[in-house]
ZAMARGU-4260 file (C-alpha; in steps of 0.2 Angstrom, whole numbers, plus 5000, padded with zeros to 4 digits):
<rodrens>
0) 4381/4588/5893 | 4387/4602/5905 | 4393/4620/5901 | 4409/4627/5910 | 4408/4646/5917
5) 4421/4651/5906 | 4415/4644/5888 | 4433/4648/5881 | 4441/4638/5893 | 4441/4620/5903
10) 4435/4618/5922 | 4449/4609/5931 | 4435/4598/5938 | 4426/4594/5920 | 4426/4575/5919
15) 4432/4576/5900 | 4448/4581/5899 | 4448/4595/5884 | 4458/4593/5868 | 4464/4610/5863
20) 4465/4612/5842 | 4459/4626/5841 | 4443/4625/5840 | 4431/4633/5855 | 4424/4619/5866
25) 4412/4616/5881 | 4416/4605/5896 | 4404/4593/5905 | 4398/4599/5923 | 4385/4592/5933
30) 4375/4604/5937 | 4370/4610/5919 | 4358/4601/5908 | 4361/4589/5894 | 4361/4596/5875
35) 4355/4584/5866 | 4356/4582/5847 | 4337/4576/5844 | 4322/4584/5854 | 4313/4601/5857
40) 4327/4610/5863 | 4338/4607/5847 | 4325/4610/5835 | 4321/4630/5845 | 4340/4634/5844
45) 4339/4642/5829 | 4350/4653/5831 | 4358/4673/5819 | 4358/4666/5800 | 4363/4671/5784
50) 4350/4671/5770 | 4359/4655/5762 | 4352/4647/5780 | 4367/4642/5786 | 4374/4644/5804
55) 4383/4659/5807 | 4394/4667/5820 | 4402/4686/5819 | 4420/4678/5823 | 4429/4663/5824
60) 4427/4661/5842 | 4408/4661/5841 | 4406/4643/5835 | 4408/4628/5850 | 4410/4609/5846
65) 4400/4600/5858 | 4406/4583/5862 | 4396/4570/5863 | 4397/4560/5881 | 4404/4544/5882
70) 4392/4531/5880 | 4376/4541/5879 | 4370/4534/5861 | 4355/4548/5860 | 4372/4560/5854
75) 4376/4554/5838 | 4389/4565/5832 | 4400/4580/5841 | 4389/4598/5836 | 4393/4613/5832
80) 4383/4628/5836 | 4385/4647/5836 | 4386/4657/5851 | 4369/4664/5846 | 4362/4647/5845
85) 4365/4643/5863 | 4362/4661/5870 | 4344/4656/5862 | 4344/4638/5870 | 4345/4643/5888
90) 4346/4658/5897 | 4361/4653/5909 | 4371/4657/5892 | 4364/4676/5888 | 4377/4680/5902
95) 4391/4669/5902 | 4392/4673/5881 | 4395/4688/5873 | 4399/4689/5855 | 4403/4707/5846
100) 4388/4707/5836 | 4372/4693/5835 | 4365/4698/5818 | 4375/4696/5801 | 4376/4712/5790
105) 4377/4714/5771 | 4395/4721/5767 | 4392/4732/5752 | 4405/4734/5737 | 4413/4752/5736
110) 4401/4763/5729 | 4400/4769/5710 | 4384/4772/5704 | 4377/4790/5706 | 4359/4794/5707
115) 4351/4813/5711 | 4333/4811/5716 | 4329/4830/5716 | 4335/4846/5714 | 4326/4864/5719
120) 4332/4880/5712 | 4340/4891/5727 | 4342/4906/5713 | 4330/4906/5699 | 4336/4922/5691
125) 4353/4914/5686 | 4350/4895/5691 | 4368/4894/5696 | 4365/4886/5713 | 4356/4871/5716
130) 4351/4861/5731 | 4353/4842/5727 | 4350/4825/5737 | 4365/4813/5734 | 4359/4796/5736
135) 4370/4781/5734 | 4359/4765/5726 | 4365/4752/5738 | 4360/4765/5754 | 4345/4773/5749
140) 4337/4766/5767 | 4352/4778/5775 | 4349/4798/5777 | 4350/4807/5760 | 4369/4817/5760
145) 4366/4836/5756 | 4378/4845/5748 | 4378/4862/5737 | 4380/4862/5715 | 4389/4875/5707
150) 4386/4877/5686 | 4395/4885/5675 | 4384/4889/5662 | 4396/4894/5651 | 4407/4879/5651
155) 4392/4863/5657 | 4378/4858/5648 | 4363/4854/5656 | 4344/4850/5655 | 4330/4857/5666
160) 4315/4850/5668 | 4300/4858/5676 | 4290/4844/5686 | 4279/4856/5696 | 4274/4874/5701
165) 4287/4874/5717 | 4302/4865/5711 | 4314/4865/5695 | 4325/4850/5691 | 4342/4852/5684
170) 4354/4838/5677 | 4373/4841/5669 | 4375/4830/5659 | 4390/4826/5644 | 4394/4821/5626
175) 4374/4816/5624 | 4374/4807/5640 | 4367/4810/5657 | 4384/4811/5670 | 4385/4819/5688
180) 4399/4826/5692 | 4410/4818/5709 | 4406/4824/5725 | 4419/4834/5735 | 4421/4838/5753
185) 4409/4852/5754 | 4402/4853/5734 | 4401/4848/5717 | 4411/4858/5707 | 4404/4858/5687
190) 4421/4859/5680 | 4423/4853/5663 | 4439/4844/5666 | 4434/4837/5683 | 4437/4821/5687
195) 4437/4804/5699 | 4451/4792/5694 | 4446/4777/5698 | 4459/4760/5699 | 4453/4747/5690
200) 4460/4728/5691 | 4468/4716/5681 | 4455/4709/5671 | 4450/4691/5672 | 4455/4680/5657
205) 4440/4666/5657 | 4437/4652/5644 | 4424/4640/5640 | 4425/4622/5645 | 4437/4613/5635
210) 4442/4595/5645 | 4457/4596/5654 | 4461/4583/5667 | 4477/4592/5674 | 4467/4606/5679
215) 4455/4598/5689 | 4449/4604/5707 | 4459/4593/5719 | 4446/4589/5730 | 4453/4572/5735
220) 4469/4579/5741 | 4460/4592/5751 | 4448/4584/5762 | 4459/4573/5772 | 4468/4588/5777
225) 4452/4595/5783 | 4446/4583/5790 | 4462/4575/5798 | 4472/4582/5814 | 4475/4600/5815
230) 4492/4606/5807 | 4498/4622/5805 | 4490/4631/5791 | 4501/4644/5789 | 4506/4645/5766
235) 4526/4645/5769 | 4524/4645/5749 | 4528/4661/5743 | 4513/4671/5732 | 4515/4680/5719
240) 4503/4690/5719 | 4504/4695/5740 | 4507/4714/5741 | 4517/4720/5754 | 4511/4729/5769
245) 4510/4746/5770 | 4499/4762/5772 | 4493/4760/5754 | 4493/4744/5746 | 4498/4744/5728
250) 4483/4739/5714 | 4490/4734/5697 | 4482/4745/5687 | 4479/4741/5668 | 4488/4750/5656
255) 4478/4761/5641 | 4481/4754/5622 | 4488/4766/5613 | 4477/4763/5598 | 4463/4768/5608
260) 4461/4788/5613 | 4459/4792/5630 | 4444/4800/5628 | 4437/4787/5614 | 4419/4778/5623
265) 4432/4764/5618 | 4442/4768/5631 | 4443/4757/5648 | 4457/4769/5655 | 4451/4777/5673
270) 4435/4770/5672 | 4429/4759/5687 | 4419/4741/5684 | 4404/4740/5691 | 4403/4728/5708
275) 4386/4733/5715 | 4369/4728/5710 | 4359/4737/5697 | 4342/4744/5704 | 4327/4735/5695
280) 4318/4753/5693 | 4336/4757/5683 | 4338/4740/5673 | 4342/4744/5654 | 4328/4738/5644
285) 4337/4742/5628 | 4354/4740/5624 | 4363/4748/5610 | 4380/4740/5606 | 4392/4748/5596
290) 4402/4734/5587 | 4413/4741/5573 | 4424/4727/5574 | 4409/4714/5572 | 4414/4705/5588
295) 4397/4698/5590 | 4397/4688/5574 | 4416/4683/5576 | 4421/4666/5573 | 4438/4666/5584
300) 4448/4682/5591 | 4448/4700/5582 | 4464/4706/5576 | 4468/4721/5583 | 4471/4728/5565
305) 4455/4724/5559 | 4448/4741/5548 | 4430/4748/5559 | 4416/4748/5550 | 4404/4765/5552
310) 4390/4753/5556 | 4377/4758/5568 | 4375/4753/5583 | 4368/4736/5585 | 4349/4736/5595
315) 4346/4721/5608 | 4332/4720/5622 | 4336/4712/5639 | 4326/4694/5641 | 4334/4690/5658
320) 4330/4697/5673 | 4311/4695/5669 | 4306/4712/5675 | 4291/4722/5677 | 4289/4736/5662
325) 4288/4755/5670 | 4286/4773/5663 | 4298/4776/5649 | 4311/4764/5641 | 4329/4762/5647
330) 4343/4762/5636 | 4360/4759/5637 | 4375/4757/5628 | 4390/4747/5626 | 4405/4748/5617
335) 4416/4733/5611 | 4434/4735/5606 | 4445/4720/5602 | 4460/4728/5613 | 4451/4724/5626
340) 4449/4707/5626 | 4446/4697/5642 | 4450/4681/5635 | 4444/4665/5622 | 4438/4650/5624
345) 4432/4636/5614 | 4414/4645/5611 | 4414/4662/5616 | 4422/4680/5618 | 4423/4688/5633
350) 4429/4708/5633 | 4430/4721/5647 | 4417/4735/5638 | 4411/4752/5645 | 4395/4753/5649
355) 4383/4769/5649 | 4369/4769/5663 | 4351/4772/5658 | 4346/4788/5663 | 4347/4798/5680
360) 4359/4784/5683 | 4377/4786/5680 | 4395/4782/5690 | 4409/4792/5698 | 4420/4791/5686
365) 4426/4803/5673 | 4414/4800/5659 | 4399/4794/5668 | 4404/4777/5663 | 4408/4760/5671
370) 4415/4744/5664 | 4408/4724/5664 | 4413/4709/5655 | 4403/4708/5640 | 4403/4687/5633
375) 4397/4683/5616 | 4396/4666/5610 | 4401/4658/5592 | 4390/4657/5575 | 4387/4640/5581
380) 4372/4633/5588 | 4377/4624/5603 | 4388/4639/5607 | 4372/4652/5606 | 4362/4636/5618
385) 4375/4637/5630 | 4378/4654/5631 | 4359/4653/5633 | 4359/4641/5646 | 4371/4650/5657
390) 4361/4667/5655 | 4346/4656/5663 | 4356/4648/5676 | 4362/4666/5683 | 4343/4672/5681
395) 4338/4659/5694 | 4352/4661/5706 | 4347/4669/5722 | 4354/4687/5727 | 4364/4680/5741
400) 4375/4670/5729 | 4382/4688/5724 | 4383/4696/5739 | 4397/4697/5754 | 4391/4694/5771
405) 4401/4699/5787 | 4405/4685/5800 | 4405/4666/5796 | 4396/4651/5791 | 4397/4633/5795
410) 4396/4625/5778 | 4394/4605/5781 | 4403/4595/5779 | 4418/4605/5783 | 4418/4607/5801
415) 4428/4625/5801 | 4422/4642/5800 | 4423/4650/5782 | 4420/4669/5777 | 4404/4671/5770
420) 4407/4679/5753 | 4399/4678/5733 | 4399/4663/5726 | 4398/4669/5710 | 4397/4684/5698
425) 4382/4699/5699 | 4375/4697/5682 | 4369/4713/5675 | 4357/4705/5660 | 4354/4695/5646
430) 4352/4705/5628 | 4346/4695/5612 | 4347/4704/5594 | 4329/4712/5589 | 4328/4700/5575
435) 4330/4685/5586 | 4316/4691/5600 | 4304/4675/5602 | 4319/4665/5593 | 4326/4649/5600
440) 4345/4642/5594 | 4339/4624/5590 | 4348/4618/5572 | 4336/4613/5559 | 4347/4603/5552
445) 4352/4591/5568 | 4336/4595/5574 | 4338/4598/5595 | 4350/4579/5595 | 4367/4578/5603
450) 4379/4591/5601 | 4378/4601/5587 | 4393/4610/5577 | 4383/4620/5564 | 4386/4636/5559
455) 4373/4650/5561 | 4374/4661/5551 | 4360/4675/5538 | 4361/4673/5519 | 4377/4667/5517
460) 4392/4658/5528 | 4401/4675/5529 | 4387/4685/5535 | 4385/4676/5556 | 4372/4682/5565
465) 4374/4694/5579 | 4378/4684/5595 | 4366/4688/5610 | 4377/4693/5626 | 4376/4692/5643
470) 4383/4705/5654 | 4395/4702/5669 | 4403/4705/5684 | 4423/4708/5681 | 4431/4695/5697
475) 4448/4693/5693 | 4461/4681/5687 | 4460/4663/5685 | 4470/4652/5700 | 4486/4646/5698
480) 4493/4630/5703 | 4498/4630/5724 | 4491/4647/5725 | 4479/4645/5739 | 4486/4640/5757
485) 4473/4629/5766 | 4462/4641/5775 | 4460/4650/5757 | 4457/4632/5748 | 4444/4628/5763
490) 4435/4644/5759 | 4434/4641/5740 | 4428/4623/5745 | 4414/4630/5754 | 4407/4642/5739
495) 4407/4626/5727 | 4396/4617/5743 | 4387/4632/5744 | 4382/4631/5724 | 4375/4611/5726
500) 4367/4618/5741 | 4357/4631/5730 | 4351/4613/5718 | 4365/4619/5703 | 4380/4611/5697
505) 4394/4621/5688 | 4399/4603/5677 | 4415/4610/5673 | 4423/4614/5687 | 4444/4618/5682
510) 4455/4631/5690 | 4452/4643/5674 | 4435/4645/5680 | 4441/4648/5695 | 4443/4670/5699
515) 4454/4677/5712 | 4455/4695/5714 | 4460/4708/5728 | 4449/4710/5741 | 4439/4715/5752
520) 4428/4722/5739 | 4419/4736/5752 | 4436/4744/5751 | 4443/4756/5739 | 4454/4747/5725
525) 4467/4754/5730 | 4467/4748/5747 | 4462/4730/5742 | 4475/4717/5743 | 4477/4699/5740
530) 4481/4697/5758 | 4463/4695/5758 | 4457/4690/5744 | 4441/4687/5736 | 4433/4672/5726
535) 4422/4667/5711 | 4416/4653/5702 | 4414/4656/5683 | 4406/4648/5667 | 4390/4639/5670
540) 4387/4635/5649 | 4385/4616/5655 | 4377/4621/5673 | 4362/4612/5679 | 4349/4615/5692
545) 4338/4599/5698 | 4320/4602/5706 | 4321/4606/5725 | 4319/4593/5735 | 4323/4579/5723
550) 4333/4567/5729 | 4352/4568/5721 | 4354/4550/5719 | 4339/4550/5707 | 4343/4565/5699
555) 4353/4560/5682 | 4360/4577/5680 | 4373/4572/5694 | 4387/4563/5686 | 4405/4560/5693
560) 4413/4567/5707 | 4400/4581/5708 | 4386/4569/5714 | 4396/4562/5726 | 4400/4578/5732
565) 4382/4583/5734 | 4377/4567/5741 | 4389/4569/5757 | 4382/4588/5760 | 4364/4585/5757
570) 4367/4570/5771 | 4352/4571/5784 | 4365/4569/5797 | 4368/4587/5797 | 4353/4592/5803
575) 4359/4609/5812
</rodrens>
């Protein structure tokens, strides 16, 4: 097969004649060599990828379809390559293709977590100036920002710690809690009633599996579209949830409860959730939960007039991630209110909850705070094992399932770019009670066979046992019917063949555990919109994962349409 000069556009004396839909093609000339599917040059043409290993291009116009020629058998199938895999094949292409970038970079959320490394004392006869490095955790590789602190040490608390002869470190902090006050153009200015308001967004409203065939992904209806002749993909449906253009797109914005005080640790109200990763050096070890509603030993949803018991704080210790122990112990905590209810399903809980970062870590937000979704399961045993089950699924997810890539990937089968964005939620740990520590949930009683609908409870059937919970990303809103134009529907498609591709299964795959929120995410809220919006798959209670390399059609964990599913994108006829 031959190359044209001009890769984005048919020679007048190609012997194919091009058909235009679209897609970015090149025409045969005879004096180019032949790229052939099978052979050295093929399997050196590695070309720019993503750390999923898919094929990737920085725009849409960085992917070619090469045709096969007629009646030369040793081309199975048309190809499609990136413009990096063909600058890499040959050198005749570094000059005739130029793409805007050849390596894929990590799009990171909007920033929230605050970290000082150090502060020096400039004045240490009043220690009311300090020097301090700014470092935000998802750029620590970029140069440290430095800016000047002013205290008031009438009005701000603080702590001081002497770690060596030449240098004094100084932390504000508030309300027993380590915060940092937001950074301004030029300083940070102590000031008791200082504040970041931060938008937050409509919260997702998950539930757990319950069977529901009238909510099923419509997969059959989808891939002869994609697949078929190239129409118009313009939605002529109107969205609800578009925003109109303009300088500075609204974000709907949660509105407080008035049962809970603005300044209550209750309170979600101006505090951001949190979308970036969680350092491993900051990880919380120990999570103290304050629960006065007992929501982690409810059997169905809290009534909002429920009487608050002055309980302490309930103790829990993280057992997923698996992480190394170092220096001191971190603690958190997190607060549950019943108002602020994410949504029920038919064996857990899930509530929006603030969340207090082990210290030096803390947020930009007024009280040092950020919110996840907290989700508890039911006094019942198969609730607790699935609730289990999921927390170990997430553990063994790899990082790139949670982040957002710029450019696009070729996700086979679907033979059109797609944006290379999170698959699913970042987890942010797994707590169990201290009692249950070395504890499995399998039921005496029905002794580990079938499904089991016991209750788990102490001494008596009133007194449940504290549910473990596992911490979560905040994504957004379940899909509605005809949402999704066809370009948005191809690009959820892609993050379900992207989970199979990853050896897991999601077994319960409905549009209510399917997110969409505002996007993208490396903007400020307030500037997201659903224009561009981004996407999540949730729930993975009933998830699977099947040994790498084990062949689907022998792995009895695929049932139904899923194993048909992930028996055409594991085809060794992709072989790109």
């Amino acid at each position: 097969m031959d190359l044209t000069t001009n890769p984005h556009k048919a020679s007048s004396s190609s012997t194919v004649a091009p058909r235009w839909d679209g897609r970015v093609r090149y025409i045969s000339l005879d004096h180019f060599r032949m790229l052939k599917k099978k052979g050295r040059n093929c399997k050196s043409a590695k070309g720019a990828r993503t750390p999923n290993g898919l094929v990737w291009g920085h725009a849409v116009t960085d992917f070619y379809w090469i045709d096969k020629l007629p009646n030369d058998p040793s081309i199975v199938e048309p190809l499609i390559w990136s413009a990096t895999m063909l600058k890499e094949s040959h050198r005749a292409f570094r000059k005739r293709i130029h793409t805007s970038s050849d390596t894929p970079s990590l799009n990171q959320p909007w920033p929230v977590l605050r970290l000082v490394k150090f502060a020096e004392v400039v004045d240490r006869a009043q220690l009311s100036t300090l020097q301090a490095v700014y470092v935000g955790l998802l750029a620590q590789k970029d140069k440290a920002k430095t800016c000047n602190i002013t205290i008031d040490l009438f009005t701000d608390p603080y702590e001081v710690h002497i770690s060596g002869s030449h240098r004094v470190e100084a932390f504000l902090y508030l309300r027993r809690q380590y915060s940092i006050r937001r950074m301004t153009t030029s300083a940070w200015l102590a000031q008791g009633h200082s504040t970041r308001k931060s938008c937050d967004e409509l919260a997702p409203e998950p539930v757990d599996d319950a069977t529901d065939p009238d909510e099923d992904l419509d997969l059959e209806g989808l891939l002869p579209r994609l697949f078929g002749e190239p129409t118009d993909t313009t939605c002529h449906e109107p969205v609800e949830e578009l925003v109109d253009d303009g300088p500075e797109p609204k974000l709907e914005v949660p509105l407080m409860s008035s049962s809970i005080a603005f300044d209550s640790p209750f309170s979600t109200t101006d505090v951001p959730k949190l979308e970036e990763f969680i350092p491993d050096d900051n990880f919380p070890d120990v999570l103290f939960v304050h629960d006065p509603y007992s929501i982690t030993s409810s059997t169905a949803r809290i009534s909002s007039h429920c009487t608050p018991d002055n309980a302490a704080p309930k103790e829990y210790r993280r057992l997923y991630p698996d992480l190394p122990k170092e220096g001191y112990t971190r603690v958190s905590h997190l607060y549950l209110h019943p108002h602020n209810s994410l949504g029920i399903g038919n064996h857990s809980l899930v509530h929006r909850a603030p969340l207090s970062l082990p210290w030096p870590l803390s947020a930009g937000s007024r009280n040092g705070r950020v919110t996840v979704a907290a989700k508890t399961a039911f006094p019942l045993v198969d609730a607790r094992s699935m609730l289990e089950n999921e927390a170990g699924v997430y553990d063994k997810f790899p990082k790139h399932l949670m982040e957002d890539w710029s450019g696009f990937n070729i996700v086979p089968p679907l033979p059109f770019p797609v944006p290379v964005g999170p698959v699913v939620p970042k987890c942010f740990g797994y707590y169990i009670p201290v009692e249950r520590i070395g504890k499995g949930y399998e039921c005496q009683h029905c002794k580990g066979e079938g499904e089991c609908h016991c209750s788990w409870y102490d001494d008596s059937p009133t007194d449940f046992k504290p549910s473990p919970i596992l911490l979560l990303e905040e994504c957004g809103t379940p899909l509605t019917k005809n949402q999704l134009s066809l370009d948005e529907s191809t690009e959820f498609l892609s993050l379900v063949l992207r989970l199979h591709m990853d050896n897991v299964i999601q077994n319960s795959m409905y549009r209510r555990n399917m997110l969409v929120q505002p996007g993208p995410l490396y903007l400020s809220p307030k500037m997201r919109s659903m224009q561009t919006p981004s996407f999540r798959i949730i729930d993975f209670g009933r998830g699977m994962r099947y040994a790498s390399g084990k062949s689907i059609e022998k792995d009895r964990s695929y049932e139904g349409d899923e194993a048909e599913m992930g028996m055409g994108i594991r085809s060794r006829d992709w072989d790109f």
